[in-house]
LOVEX-942063 format. One line per 3 residues: number of its first residue (from 0); their letters; for each residue x, y, z of N, C-alpha, C, O, CB. Coordinates in nm, 2 decimals. Each point is the difference from the previous one (the first is absolute). Glycine has a CB too. Example, Ala and Ser with C-alpha at 12.3 -4.5 7.8 and 13.67 -1.06 7.14 Angstrom:
BEGIN
0) AS) 1.32 -0.57 0.78 -0.09 0.12 0.00 0.09 0.12 0.00 0.10 0.00 0.07 -0.29 -0.12 0.05; 0.15 0.23 -0.19 0.09 0.11 0.00 -0.08 0.11 0.08 0.05 0.11 0.01 0.07 -0.17 -0.23
***
This chain:
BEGIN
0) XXX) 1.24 -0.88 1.28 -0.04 0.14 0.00 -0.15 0.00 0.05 -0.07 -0.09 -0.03 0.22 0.14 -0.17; -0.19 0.04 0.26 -0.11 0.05 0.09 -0.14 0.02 -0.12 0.02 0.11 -0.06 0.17 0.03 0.28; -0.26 -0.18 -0.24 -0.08 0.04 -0.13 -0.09 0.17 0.08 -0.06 0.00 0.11 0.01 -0.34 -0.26
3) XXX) 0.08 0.43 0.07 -0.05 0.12 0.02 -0.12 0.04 -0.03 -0.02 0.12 0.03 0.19 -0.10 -0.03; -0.25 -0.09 -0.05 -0.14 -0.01 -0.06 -0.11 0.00 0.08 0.01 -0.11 0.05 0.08 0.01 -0.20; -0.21 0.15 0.20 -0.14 -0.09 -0.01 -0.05 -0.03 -0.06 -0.09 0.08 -0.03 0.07 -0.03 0.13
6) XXX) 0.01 -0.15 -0.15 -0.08 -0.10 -0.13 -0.10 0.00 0.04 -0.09 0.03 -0.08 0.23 -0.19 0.00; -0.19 0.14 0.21 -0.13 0.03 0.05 -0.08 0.11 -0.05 -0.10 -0.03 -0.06 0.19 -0.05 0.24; -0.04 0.23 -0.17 -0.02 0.12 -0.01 -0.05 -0.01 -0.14 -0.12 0.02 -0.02 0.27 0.08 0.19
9) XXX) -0.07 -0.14 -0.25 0.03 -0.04 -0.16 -0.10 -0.04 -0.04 -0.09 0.06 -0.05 0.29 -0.11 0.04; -0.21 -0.06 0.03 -0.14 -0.10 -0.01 -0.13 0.11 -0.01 -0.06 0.02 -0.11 0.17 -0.24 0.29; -0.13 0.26 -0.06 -0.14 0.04 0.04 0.00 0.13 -0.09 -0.11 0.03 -0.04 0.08 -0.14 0.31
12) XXX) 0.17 0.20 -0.30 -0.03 0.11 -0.06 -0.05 -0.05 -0.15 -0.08 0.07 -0.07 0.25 0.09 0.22; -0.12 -0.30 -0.21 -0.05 0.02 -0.16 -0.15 -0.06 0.02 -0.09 0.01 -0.09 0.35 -0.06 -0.08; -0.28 -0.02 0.30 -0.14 -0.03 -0.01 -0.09 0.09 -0.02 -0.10 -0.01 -0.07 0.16 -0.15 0.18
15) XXX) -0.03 0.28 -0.01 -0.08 0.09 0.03 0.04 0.12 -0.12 -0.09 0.08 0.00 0.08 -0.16 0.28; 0.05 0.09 -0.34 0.02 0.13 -0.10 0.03 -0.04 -0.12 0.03 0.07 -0.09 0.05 0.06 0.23; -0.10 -0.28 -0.17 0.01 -0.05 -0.17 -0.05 -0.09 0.03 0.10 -0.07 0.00 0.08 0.14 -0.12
18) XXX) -0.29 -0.18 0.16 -0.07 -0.06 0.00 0.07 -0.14 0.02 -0.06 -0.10 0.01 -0.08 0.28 -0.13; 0.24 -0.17 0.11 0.08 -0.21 0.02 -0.09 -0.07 0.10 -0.04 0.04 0.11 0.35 0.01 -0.10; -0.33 -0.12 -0.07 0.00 -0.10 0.08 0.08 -0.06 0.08 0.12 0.03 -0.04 -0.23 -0.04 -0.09
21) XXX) 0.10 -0.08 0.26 0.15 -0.05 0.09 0.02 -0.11 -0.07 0.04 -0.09 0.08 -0.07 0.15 0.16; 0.03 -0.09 -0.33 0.09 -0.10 -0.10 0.10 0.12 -0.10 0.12 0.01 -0.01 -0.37 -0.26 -0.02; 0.17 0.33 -0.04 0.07 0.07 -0.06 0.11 0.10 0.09 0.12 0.03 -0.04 -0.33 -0.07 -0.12
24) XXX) 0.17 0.07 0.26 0.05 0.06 0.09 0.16 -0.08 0.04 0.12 0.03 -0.02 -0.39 0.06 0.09; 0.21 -0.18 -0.01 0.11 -0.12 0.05 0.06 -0.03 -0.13 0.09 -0.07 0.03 -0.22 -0.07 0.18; 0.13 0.16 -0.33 0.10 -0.07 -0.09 0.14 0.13 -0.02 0.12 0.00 0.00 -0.36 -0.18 -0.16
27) XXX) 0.12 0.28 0.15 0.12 0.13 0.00 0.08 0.00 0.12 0.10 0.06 -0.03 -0.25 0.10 -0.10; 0.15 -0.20 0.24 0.08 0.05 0.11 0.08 -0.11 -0.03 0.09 0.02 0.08 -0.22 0.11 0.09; 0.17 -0.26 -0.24 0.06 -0.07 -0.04 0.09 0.08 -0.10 0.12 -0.03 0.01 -0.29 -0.16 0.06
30) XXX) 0.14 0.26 -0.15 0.10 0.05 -0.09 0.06 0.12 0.07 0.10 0.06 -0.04 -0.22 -0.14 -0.18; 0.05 0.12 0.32 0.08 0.15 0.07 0.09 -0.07 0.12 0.11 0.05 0.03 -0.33 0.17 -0.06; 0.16 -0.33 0.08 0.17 -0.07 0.06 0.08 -0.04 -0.07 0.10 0.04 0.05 -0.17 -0.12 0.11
33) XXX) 0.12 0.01 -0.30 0.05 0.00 -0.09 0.12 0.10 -0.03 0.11 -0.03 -0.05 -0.33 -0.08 0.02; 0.17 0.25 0.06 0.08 0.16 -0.05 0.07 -0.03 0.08 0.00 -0.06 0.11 -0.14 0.25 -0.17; 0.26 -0.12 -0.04 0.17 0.06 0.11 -0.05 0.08 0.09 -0.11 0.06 0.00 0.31 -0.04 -0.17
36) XXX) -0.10 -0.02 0.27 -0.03 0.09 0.12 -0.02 0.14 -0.01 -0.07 0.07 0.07 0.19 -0.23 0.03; -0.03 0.21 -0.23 -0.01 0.12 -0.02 -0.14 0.05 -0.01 -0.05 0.10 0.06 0.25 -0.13 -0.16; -0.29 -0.08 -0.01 -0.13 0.05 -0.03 -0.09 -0.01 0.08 -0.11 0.05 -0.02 0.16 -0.09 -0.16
39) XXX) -0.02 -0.03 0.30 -0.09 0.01 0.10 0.03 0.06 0.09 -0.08 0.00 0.10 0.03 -0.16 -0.14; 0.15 0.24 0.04 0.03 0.11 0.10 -0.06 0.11 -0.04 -0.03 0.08 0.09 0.23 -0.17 -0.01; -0.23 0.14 -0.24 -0.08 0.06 -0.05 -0.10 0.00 0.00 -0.06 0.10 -0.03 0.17 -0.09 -0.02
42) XXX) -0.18 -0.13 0.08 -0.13 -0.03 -0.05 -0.04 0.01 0.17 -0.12 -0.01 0.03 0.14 -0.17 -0.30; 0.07 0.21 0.37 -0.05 0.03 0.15 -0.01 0.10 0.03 -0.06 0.05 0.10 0.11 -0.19 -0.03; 0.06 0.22 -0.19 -0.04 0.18 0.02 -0.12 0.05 -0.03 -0.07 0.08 0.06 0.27 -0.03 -0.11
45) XXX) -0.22 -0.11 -0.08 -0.13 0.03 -0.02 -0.12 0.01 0.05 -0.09 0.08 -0.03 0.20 -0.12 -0.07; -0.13 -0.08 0.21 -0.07 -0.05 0.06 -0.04 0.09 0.12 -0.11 0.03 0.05 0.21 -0.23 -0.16; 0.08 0.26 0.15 -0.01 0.11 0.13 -0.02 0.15 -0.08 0.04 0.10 0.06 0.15 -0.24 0.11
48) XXX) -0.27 0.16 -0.30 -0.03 0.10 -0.07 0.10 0.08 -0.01 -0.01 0.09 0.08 -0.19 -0.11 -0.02; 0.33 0.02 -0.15 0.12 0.03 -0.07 -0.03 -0.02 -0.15 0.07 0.04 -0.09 0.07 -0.11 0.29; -0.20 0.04 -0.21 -0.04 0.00 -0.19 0.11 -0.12 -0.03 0.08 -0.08 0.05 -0.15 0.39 -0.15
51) XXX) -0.01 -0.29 -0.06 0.09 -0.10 -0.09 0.08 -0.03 -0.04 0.06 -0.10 -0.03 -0.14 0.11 -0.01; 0.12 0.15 0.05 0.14 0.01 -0.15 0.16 -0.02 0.07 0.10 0.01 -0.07 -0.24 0.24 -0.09; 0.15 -0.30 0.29 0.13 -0.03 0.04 0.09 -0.11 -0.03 0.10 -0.03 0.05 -0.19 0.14 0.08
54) XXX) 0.03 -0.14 -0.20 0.10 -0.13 -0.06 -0.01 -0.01 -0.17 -0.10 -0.04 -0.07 0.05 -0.11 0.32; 0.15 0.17 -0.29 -0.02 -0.04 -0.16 0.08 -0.10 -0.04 0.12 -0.02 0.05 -0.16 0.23 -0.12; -0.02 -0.30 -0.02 0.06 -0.07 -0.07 0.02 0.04 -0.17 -0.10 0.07 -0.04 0.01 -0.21 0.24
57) XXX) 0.14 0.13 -0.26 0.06 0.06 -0.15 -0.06 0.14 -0.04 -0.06 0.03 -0.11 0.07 -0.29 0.01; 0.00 0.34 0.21 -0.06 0.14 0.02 -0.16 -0.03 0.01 -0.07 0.08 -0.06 0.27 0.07 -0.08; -0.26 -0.25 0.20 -0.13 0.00 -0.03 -0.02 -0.04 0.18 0.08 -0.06 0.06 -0.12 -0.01 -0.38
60) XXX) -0.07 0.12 0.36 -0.06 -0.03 0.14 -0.14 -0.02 0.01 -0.08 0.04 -0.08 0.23 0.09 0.15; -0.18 -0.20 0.03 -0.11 -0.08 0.06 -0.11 0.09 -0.04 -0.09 -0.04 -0.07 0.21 -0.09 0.27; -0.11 0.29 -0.15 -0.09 0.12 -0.02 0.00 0.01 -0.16 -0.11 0.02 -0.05 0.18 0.13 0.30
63) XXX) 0.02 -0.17 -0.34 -0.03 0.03 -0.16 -0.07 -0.13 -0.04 -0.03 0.00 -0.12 0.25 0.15 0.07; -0.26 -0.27 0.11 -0.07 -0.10 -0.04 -0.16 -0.01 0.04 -0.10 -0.04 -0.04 0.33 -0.05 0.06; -0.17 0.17 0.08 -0.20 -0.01 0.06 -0.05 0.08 -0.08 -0.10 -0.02 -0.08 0.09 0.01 0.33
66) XXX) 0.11 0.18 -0.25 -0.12 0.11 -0.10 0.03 -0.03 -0.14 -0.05 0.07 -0.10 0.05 0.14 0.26; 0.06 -0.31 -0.17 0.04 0.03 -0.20 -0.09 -0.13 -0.02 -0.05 0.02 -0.11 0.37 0.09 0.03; -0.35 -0.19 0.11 -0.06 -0.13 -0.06 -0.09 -0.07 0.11 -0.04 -0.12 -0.01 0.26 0.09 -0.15
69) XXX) -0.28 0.13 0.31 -0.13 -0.05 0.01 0.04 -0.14 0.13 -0.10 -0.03 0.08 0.00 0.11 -0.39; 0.19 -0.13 0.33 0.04 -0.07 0.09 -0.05 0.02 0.18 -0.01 0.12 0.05 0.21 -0.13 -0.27; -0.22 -0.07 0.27 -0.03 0.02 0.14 0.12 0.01 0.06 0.08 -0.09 -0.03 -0.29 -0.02 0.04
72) XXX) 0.25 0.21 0.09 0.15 0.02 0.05 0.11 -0.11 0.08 0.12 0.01 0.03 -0.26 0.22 -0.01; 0.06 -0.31 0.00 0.03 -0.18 0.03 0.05 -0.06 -0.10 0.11 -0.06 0.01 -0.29 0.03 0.10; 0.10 0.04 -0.25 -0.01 -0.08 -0.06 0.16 0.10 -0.07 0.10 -0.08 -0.01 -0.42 -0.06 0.00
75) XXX) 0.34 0.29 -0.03 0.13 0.04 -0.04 0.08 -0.01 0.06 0.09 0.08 -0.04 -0.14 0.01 -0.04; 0.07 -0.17 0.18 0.10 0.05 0.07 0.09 -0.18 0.01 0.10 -0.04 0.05 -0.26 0.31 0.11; 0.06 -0.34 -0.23 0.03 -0.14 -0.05 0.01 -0.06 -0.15 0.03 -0.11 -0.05 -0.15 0.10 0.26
78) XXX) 0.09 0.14 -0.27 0.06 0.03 -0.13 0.17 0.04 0.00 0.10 -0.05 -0.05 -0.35 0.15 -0.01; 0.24 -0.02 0.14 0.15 0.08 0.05 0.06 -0.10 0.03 0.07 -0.03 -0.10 -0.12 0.23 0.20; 0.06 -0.30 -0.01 0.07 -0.07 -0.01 0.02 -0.14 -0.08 0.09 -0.07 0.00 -0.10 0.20 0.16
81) XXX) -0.14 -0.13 -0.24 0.09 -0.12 -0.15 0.06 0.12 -0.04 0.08 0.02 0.08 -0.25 -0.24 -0.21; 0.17 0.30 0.05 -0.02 0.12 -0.07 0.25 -0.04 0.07 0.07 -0.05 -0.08 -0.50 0.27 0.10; 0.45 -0.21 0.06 0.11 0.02 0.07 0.06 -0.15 0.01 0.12 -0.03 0.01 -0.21 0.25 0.13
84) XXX) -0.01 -0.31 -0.16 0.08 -0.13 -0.01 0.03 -0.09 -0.15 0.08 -0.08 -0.04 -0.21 0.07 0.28; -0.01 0.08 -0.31 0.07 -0.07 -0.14 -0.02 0.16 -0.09 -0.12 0.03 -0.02 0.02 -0.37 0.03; 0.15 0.41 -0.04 0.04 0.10 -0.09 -0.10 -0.05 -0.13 -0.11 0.03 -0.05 0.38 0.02 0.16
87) XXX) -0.18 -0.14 -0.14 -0.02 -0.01 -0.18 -0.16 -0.07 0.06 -0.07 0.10 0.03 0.38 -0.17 -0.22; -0.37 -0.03 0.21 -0.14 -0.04 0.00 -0.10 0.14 0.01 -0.07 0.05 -0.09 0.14 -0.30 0.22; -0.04 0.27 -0.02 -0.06 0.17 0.04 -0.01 0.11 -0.19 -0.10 0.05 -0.05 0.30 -0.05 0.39
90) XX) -0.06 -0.03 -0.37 0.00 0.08 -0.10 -0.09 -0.03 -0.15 -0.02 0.07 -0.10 0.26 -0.03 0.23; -0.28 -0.14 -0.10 -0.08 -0.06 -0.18 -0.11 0.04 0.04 -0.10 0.00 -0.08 0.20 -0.24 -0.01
***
């Protein structure tokens, strides 16, 4: 499969709008290659400015993680998918 991402882009946006560092930076694009394809096909809409809320997992979306608990839209959208891979861990 064709990875649909710029991790590049990714990178430089949490550097530049949440302060990461390129270590911190580079560890997260390790967990957003990681995501099913689904969540990264979301996580490229967003990217092409389509918002959050198109993908839910247990009625909950990437957009209800950033505004309900403060998350950087990167960082929910990598919630979403533990959040979609282990249910019950997600759930405690």
């Amino acid at each position: 499969m064709t990875d649909i991402l710029n991790y590049f882009f990714l990178k430089n946006y949490l550097m530049k709008n949440y302060n990461y560092t390129g270590k911190e930076a580079a560890s997260l694009m390790q967990r957003v290659r990681q995501m099913n394809s689904e969540n990264k096909k979301a996580l490229k809409e967003w990217m092409n400015g389509n918002g959050m809320k198109m993908r839910k997992v247990s009625d909950i979306t990437a957009g209800d993680i950033h505004e309900r608990l403060g998350y950087n839209p990167v960082v929910s959208f990598v919630i979403l998918d533990w959040l979609e891979k282990d249910p019950d861990m997600a759930s405690m």
